[in-house]
mmCIF file of the protein (N, C-alpha, C, O) and its ligand, coordinates in Angstrom:
data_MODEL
# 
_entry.id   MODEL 
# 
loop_
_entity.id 
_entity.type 
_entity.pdbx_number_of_molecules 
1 polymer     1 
2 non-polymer 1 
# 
_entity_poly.entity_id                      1 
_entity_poly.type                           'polypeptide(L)' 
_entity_poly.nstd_linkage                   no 
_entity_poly.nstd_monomer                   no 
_entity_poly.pdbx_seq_one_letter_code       
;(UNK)(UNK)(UNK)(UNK)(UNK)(UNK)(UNK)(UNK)(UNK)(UNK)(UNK)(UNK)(UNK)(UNK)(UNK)(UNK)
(UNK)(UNK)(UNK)(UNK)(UNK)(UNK)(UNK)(UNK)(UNK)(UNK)(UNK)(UNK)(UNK)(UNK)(UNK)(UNK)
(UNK)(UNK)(UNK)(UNK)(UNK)(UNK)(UNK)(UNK)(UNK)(UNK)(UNK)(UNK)(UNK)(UNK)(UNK)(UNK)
(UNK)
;
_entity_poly.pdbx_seq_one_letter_code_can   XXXXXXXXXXXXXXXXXXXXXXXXXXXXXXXXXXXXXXXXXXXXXXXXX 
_entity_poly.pdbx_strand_id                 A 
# 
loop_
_entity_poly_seq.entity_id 
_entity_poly_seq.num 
_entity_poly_seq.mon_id 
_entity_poly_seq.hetero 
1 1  UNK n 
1 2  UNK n 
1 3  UNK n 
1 4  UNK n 
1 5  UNK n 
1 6  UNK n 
1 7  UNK n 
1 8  UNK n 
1 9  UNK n 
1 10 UNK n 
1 11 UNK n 
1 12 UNK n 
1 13 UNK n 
1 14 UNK n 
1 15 UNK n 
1 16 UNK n 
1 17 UNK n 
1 18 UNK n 
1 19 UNK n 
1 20 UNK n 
1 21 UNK n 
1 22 UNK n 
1 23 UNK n 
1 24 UNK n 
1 25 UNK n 
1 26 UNK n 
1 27 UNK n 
1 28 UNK n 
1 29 UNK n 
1 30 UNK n 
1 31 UNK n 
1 32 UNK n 
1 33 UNK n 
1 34 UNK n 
1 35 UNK n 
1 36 UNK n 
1 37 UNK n 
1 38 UNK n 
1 39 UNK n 
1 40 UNK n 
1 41 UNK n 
1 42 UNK n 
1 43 UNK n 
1 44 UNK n 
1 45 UNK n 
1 46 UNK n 
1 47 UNK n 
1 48 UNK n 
1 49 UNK n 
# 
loop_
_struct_asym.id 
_struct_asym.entity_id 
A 1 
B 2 
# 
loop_
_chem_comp.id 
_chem_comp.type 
_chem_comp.mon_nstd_flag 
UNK 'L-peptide linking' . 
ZN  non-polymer         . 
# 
_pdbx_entity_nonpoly.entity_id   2 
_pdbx_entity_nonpoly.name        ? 
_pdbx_entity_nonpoly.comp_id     ZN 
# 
_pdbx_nonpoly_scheme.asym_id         B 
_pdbx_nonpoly_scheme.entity_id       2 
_pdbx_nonpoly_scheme.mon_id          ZN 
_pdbx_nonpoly_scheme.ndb_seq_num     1 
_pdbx_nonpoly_scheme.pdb_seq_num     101 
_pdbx_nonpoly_scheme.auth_seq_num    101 
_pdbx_nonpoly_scheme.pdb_mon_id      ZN 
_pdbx_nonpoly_scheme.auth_mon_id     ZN 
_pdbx_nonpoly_scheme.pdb_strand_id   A 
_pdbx_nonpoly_scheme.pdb_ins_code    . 
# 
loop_
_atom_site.group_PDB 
_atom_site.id 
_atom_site.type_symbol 
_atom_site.label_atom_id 
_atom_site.label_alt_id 
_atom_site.label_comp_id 
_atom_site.label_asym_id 
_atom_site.label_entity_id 
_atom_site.label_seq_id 
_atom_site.pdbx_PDB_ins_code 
_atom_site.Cartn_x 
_atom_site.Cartn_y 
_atom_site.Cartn_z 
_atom_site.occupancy 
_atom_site.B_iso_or_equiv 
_atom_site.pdbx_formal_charge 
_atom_site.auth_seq_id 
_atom_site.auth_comp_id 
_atom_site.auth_asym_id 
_atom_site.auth_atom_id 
_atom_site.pdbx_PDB_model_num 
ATOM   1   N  N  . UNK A 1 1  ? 76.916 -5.679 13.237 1.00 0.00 ? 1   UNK A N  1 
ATOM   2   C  CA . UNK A 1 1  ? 76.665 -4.239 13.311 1.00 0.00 ? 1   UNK A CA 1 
ATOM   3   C  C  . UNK A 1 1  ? 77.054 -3.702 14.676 1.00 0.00 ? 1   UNK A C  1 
ATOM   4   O  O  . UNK A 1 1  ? 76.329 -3.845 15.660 1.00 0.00 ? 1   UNK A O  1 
ATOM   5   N  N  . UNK A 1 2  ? 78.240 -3.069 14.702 1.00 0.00 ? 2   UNK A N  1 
ATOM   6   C  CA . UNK A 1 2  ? 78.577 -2.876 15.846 1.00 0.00 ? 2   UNK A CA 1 
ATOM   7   C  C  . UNK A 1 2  ? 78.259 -1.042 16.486 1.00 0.00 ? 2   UNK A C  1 
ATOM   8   O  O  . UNK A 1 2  ? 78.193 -0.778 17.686 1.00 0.00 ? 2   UNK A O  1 
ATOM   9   N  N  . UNK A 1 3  ? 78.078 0.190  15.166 1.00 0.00 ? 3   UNK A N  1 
ATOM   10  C  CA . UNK A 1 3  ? 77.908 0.970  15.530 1.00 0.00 ? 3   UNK A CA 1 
ATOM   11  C  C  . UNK A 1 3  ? 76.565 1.306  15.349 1.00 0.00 ? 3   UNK A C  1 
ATOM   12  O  O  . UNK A 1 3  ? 75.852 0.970  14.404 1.00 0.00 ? 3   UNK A O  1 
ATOM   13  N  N  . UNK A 1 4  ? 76.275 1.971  16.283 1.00 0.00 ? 4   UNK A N  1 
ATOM   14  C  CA . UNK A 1 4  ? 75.041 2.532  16.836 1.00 0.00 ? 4   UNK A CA 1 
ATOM   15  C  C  . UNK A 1 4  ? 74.757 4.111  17.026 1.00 0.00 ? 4   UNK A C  1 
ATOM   16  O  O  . UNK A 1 4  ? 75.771 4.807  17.066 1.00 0.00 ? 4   UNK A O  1 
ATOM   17  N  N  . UNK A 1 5  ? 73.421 4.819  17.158 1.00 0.00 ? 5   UNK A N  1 
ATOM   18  C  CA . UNK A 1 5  ? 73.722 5.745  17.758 1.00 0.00 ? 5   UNK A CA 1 
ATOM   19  C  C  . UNK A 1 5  ? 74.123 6.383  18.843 1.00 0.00 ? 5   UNK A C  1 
ATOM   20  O  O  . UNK A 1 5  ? 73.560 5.760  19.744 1.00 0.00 ? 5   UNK A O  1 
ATOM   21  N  N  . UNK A 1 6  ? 74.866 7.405  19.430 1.00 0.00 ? 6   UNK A N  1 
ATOM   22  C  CA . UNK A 1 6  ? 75.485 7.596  20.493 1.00 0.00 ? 6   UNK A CA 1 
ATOM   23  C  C  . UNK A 1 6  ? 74.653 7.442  21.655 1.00 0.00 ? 6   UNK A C  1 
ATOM   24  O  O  . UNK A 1 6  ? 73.481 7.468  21.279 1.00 0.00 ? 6   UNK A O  1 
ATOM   25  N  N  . UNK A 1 7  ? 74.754 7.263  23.160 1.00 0.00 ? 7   UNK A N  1 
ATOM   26  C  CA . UNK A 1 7  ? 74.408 7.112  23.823 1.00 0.00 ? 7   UNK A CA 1 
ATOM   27  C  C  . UNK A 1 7  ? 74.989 7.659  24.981 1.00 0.00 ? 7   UNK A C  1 
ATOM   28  O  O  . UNK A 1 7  ? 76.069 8.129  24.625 1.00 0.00 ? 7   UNK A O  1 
ATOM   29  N  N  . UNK A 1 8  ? 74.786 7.876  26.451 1.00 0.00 ? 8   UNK A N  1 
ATOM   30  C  CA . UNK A 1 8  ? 75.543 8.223  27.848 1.00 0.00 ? 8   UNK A CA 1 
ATOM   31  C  C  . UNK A 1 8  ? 74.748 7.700  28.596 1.00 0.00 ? 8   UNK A C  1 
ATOM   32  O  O  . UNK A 1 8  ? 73.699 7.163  28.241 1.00 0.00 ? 8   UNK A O  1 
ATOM   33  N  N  . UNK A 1 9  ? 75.265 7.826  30.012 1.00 0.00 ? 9   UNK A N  1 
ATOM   34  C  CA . UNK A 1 9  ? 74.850 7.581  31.718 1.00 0.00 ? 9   UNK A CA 1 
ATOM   35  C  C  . UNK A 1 9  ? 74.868 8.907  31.752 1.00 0.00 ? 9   UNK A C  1 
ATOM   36  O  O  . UNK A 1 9  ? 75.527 9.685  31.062 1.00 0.00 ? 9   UNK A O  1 
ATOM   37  N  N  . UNK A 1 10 ? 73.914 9.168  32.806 1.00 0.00 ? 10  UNK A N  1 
ATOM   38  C  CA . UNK A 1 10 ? 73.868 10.960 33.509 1.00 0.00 ? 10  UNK A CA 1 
ATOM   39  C  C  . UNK A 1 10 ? 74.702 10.744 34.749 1.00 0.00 ? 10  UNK A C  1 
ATOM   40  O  O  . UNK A 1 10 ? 74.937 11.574 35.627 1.00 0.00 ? 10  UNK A O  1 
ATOM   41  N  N  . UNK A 1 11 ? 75.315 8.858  34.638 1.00 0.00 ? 11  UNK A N  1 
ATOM   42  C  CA . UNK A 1 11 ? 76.460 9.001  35.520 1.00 0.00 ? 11  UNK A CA 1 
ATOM   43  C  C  . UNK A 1 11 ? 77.829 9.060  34.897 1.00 0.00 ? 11  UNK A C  1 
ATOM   44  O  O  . UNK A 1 11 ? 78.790 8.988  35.664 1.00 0.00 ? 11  UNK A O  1 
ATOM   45  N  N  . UNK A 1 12 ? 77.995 9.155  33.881 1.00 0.00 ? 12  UNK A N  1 
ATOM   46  C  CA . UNK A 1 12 ? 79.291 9.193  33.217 1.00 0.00 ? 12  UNK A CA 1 
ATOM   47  C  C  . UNK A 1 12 ? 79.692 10.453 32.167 1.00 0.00 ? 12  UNK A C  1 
ATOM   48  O  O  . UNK A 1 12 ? 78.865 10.879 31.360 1.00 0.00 ? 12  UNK A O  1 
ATOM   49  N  N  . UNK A 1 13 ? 81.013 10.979 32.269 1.00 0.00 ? 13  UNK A N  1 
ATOM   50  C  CA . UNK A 1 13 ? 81.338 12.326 31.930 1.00 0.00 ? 13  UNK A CA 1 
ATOM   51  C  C  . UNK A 1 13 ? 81.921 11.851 30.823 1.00 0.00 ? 13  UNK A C  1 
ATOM   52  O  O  . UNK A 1 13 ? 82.919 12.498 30.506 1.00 0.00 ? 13  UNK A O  1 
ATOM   53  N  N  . UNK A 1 14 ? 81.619 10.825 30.022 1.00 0.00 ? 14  UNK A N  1 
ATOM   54  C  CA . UNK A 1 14 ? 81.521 9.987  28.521 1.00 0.00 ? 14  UNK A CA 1 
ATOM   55  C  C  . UNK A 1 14 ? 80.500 9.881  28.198 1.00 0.00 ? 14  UNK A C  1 
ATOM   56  O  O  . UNK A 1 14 ? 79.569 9.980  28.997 1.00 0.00 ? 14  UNK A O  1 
ATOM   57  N  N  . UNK A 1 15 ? 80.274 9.561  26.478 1.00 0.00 ? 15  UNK A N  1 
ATOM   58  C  CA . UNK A 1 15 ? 79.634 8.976  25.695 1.00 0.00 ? 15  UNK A CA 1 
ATOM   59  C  C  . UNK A 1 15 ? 80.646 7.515  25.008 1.00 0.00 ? 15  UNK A C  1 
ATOM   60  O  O  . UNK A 1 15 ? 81.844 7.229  25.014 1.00 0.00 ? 15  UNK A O  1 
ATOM   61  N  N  . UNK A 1 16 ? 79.089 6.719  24.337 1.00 0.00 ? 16  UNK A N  1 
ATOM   62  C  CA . UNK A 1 16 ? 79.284 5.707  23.952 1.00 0.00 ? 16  UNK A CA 1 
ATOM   63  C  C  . UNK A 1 16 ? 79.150 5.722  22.255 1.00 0.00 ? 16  UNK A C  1 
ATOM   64  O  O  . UNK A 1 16 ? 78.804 6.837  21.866 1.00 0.00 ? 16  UNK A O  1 
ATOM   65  N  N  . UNK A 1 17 ? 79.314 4.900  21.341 1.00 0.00 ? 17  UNK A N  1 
ATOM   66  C  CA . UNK A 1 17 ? 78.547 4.408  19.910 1.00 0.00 ? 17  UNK A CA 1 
ATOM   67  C  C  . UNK A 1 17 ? 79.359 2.852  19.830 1.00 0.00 ? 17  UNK A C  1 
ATOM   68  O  O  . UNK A 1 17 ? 80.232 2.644  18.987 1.00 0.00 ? 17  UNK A O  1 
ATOM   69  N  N  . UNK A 1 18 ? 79.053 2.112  20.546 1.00 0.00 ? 18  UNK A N  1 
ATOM   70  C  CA . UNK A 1 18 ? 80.009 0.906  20.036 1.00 0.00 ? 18  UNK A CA 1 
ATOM   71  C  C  . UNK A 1 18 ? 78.859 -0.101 20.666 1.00 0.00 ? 18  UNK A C  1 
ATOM   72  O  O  . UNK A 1 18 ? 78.671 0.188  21.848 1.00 0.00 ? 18  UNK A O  1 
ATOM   73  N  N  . UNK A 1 19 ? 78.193 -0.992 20.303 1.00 0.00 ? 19  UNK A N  1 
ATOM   74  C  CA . UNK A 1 19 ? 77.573 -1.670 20.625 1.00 0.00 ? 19  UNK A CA 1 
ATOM   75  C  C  . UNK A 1 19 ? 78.685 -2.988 21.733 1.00 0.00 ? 19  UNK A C  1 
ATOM   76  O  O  . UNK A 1 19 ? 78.366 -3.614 22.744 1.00 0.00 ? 19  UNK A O  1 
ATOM   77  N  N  . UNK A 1 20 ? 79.521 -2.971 21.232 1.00 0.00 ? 20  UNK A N  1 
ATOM   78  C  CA . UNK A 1 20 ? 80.418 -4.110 22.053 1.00 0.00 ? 20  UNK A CA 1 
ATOM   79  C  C  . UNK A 1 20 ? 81.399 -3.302 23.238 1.00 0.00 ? 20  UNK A C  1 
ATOM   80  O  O  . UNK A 1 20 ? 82.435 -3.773 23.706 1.00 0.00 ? 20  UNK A O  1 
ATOM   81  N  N  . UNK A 1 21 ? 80.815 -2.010 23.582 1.00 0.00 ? 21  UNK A N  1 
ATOM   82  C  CA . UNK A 1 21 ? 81.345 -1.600 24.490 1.00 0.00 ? 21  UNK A CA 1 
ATOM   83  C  C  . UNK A 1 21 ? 80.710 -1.995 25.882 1.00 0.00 ? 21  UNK A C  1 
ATOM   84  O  O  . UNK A 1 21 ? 79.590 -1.643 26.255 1.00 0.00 ? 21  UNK A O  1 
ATOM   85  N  N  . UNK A 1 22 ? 81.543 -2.731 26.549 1.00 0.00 ? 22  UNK A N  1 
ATOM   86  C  CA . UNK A 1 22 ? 81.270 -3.395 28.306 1.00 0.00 ? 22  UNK A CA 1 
ATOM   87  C  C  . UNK A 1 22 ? 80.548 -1.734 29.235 1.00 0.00 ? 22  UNK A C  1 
ATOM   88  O  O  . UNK A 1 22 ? 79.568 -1.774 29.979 1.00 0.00 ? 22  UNK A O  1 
ATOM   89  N  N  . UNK A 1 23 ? 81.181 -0.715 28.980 1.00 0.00 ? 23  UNK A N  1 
ATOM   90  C  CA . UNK A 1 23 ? 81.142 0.102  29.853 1.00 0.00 ? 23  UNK A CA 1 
ATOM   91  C  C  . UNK A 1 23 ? 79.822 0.490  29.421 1.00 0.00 ? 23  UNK A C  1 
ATOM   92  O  O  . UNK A 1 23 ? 78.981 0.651  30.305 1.00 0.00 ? 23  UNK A O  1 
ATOM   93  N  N  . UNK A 1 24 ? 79.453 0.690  28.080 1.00 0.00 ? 24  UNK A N  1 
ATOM   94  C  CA . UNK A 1 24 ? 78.258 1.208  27.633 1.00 0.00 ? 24  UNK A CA 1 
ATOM   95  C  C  . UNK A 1 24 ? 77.262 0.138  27.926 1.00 0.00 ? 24  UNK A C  1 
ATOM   96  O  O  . UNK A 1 24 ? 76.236 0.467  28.522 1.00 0.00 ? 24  UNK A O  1 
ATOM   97  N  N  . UNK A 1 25 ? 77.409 -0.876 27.642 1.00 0.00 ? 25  UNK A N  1 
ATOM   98  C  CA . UNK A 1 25 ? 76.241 -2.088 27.843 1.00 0.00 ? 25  UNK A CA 1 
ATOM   99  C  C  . UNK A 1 25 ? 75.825 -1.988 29.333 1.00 0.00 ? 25  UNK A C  1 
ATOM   100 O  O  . UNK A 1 25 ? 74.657 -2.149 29.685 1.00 0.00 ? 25  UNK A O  1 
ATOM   101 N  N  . UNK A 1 26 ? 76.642 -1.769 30.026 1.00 0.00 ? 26  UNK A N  1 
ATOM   102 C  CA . UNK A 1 26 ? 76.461 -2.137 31.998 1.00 0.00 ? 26  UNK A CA 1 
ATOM   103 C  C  . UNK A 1 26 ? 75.432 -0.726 32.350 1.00 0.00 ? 26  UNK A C  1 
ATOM   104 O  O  . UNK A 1 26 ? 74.881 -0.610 33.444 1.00 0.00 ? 26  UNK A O  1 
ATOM   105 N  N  . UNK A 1 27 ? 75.313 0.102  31.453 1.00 0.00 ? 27  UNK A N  1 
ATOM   106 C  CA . UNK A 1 27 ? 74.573 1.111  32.039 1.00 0.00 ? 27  UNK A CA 1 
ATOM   107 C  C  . UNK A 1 27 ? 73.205 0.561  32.385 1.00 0.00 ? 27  UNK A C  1 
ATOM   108 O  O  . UNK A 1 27 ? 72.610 -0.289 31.722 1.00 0.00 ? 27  UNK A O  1 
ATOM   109 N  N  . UNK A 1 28 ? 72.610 1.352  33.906 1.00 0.00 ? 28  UNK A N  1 
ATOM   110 C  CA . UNK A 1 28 ? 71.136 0.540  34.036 1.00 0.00 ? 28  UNK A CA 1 
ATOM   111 C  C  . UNK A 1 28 ? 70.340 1.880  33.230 1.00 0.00 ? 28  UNK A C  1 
ATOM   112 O  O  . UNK A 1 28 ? 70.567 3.017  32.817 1.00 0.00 ? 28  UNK A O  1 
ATOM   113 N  N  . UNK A 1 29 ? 69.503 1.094  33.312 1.00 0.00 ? 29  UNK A N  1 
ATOM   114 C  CA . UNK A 1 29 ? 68.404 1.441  32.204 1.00 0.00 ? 29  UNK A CA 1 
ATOM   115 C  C  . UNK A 1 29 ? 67.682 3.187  32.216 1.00 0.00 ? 29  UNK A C  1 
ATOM   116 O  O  . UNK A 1 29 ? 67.419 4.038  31.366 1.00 0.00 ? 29  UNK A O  1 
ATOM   117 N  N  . UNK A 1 30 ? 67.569 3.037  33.892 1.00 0.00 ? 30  UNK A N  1 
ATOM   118 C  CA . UNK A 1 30 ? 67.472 4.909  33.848 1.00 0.00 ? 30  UNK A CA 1 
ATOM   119 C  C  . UNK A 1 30 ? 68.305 5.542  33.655 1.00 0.00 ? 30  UNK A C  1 
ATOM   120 O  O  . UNK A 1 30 ? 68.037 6.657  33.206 1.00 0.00 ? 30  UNK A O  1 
ATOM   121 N  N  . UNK A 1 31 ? 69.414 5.268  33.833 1.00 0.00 ? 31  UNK A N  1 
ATOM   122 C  CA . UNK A 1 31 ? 70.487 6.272  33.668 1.00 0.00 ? 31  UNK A CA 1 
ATOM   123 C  C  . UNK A 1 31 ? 71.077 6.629  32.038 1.00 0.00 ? 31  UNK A C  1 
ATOM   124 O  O  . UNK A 1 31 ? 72.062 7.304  31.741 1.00 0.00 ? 31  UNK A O  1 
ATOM   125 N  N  . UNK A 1 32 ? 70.053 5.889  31.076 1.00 0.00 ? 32  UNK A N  1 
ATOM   126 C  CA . UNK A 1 32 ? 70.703 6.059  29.779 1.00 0.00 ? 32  UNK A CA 1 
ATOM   127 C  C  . UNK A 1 32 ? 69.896 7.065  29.153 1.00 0.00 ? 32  UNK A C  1 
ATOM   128 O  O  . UNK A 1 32 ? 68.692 7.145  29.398 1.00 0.00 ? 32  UNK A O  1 
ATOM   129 N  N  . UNK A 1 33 ? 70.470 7.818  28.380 1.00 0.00 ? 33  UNK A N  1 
ATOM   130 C  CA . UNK A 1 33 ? 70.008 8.968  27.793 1.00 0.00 ? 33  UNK A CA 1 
ATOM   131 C  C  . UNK A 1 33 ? 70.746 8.609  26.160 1.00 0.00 ? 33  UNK A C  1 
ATOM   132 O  O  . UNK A 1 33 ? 71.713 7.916  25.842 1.00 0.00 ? 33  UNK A O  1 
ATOM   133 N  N  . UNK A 1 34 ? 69.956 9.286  25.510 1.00 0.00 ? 34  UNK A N  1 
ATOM   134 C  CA . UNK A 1 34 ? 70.389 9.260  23.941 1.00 0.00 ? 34  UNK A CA 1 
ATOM   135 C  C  . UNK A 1 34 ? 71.338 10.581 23.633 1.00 0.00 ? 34  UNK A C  1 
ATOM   136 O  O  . UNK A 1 34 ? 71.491 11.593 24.316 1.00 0.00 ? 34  UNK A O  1 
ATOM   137 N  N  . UNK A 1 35 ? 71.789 10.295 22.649 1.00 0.00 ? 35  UNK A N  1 
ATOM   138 C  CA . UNK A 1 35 ? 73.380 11.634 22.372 1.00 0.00 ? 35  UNK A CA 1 
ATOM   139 C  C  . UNK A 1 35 ? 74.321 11.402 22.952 1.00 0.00 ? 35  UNK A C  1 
ATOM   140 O  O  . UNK A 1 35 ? 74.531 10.452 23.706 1.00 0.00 ? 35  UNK A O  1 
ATOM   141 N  N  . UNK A 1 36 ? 75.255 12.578 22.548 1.00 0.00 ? 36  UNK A N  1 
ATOM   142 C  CA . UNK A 1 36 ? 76.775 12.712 23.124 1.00 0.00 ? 36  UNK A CA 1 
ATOM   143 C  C  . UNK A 1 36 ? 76.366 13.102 24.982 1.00 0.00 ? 36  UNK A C  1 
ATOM   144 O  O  . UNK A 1 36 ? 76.903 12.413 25.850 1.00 0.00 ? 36  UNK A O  1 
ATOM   145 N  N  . UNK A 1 37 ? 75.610 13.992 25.284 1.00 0.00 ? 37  UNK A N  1 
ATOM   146 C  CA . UNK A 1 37 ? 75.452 14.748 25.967 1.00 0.00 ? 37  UNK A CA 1 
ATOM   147 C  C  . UNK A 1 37 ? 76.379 15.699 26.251 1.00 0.00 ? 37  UNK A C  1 
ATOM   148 O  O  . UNK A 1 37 ? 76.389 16.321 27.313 1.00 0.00 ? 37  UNK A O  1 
ATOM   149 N  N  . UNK A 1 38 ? 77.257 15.871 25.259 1.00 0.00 ? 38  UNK A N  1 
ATOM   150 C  CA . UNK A 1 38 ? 78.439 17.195 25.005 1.00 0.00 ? 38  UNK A CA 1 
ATOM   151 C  C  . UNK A 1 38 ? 79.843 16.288 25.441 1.00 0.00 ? 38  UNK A C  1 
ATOM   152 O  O  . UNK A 1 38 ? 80.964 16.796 25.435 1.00 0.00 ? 38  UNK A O  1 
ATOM   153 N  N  . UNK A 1 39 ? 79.582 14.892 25.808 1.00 0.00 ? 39  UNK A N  1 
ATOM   154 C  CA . UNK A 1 39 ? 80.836 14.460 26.510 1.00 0.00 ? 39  UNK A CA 1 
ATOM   155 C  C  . UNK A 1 39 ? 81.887 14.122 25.805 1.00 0.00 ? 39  UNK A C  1 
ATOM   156 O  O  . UNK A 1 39 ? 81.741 14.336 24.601 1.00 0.00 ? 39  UNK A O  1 
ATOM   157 N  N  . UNK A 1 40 ? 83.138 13.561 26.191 1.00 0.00 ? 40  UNK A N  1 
ATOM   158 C  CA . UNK A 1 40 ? 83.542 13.024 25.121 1.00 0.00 ? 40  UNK A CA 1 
ATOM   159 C  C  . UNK A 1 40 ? 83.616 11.585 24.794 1.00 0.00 ? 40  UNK A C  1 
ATOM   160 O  O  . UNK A 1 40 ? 83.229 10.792 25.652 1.00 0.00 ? 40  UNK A O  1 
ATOM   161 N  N  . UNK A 1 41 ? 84.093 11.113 23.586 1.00 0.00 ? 41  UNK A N  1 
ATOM   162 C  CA . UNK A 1 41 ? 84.016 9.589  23.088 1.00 0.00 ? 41  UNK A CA 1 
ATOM   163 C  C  . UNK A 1 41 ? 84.854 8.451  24.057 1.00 0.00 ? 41  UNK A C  1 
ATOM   164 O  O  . UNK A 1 41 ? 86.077 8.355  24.162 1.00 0.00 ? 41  UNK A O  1 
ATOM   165 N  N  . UNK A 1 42 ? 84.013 7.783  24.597 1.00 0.00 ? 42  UNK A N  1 
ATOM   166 C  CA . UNK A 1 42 ? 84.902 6.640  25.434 1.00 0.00 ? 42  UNK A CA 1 
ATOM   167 C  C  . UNK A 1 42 ? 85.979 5.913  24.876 1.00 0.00 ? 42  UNK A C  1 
ATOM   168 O  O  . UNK A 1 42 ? 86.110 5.653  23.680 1.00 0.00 ? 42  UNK A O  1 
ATOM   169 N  N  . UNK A 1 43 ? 86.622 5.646  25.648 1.00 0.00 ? 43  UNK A N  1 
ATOM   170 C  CA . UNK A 1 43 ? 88.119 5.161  25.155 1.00 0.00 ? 43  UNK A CA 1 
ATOM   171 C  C  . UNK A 1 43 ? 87.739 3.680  24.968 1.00 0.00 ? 43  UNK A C  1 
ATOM   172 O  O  . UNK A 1 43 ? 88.418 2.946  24.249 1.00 0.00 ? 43  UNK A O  1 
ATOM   173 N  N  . UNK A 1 44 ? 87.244 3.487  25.266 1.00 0.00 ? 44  UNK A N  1 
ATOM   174 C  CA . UNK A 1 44 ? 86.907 1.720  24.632 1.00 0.00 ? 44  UNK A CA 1 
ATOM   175 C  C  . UNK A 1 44 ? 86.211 1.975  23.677 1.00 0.00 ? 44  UNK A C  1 
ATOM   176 O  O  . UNK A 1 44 ? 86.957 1.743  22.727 1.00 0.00 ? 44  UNK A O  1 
ATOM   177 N  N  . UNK A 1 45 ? 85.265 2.301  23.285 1.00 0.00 ? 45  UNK A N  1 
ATOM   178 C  CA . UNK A 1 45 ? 84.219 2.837  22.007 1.00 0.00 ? 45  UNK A CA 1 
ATOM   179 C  C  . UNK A 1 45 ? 85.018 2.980  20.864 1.00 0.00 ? 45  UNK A C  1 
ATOM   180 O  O  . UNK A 1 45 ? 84.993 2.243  19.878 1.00 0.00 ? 45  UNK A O  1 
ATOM   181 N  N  . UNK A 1 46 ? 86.120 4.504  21.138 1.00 0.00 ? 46  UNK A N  1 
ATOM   182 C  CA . UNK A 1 46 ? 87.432 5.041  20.699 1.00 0.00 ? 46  UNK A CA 1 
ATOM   183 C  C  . UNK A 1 46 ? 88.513 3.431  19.887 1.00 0.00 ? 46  UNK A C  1 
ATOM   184 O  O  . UNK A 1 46 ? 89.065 3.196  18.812 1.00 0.00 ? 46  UNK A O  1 
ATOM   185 N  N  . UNK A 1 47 ? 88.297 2.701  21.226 1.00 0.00 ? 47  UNK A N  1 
ATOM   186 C  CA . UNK A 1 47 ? 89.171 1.324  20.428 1.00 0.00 ? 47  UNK A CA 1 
ATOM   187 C  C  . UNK A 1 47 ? 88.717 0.238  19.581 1.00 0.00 ? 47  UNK A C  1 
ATOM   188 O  O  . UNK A 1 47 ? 89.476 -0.457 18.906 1.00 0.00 ? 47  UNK A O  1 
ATOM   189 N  N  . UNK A 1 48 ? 87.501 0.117  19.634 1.00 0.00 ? 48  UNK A N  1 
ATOM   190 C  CA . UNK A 1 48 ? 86.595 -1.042 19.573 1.00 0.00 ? 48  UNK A CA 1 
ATOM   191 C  C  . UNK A 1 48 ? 86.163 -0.302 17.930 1.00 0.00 ? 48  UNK A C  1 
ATOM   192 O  O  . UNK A 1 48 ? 86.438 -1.069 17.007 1.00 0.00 ? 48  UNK A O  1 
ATOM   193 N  N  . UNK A 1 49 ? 85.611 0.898  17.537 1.00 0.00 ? 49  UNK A N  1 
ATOM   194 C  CA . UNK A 1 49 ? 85.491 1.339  15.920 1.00 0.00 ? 49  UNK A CA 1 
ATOM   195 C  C  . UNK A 1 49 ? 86.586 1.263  15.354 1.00 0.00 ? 49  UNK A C  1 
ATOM   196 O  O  . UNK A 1 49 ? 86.685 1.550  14.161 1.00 0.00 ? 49  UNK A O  1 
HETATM 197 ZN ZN . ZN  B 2 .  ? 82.059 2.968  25.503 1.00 0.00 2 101 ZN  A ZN 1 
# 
């Protein structure tokens, strides 16, 4: 099960939904917020669905 619901960093001007995404996994733990947060879809996320 690789997709998930979306996710972001309030440090990154991306969102995530890919569970096997490196960039999404490395986020620390405060910085994750649930949703798009209006951003757009990460390009690894983008490759990895
Ligand atoms: Zn990603």
């Amino acid at each position: 099960m690789a997709k998930k619901d979306p996710w972001h960093s309030v440090k990154q001007n991306i969102y995530h939904n890919n569970t096997n995404c490196n960039t999404g996994n490395n986020i620390e733990k405060e910085n994750i917020r649930q949703g798009t947060g209006g951003k757009p879809l990460c390009q690894e996320c983008s490759r990895l669905s």
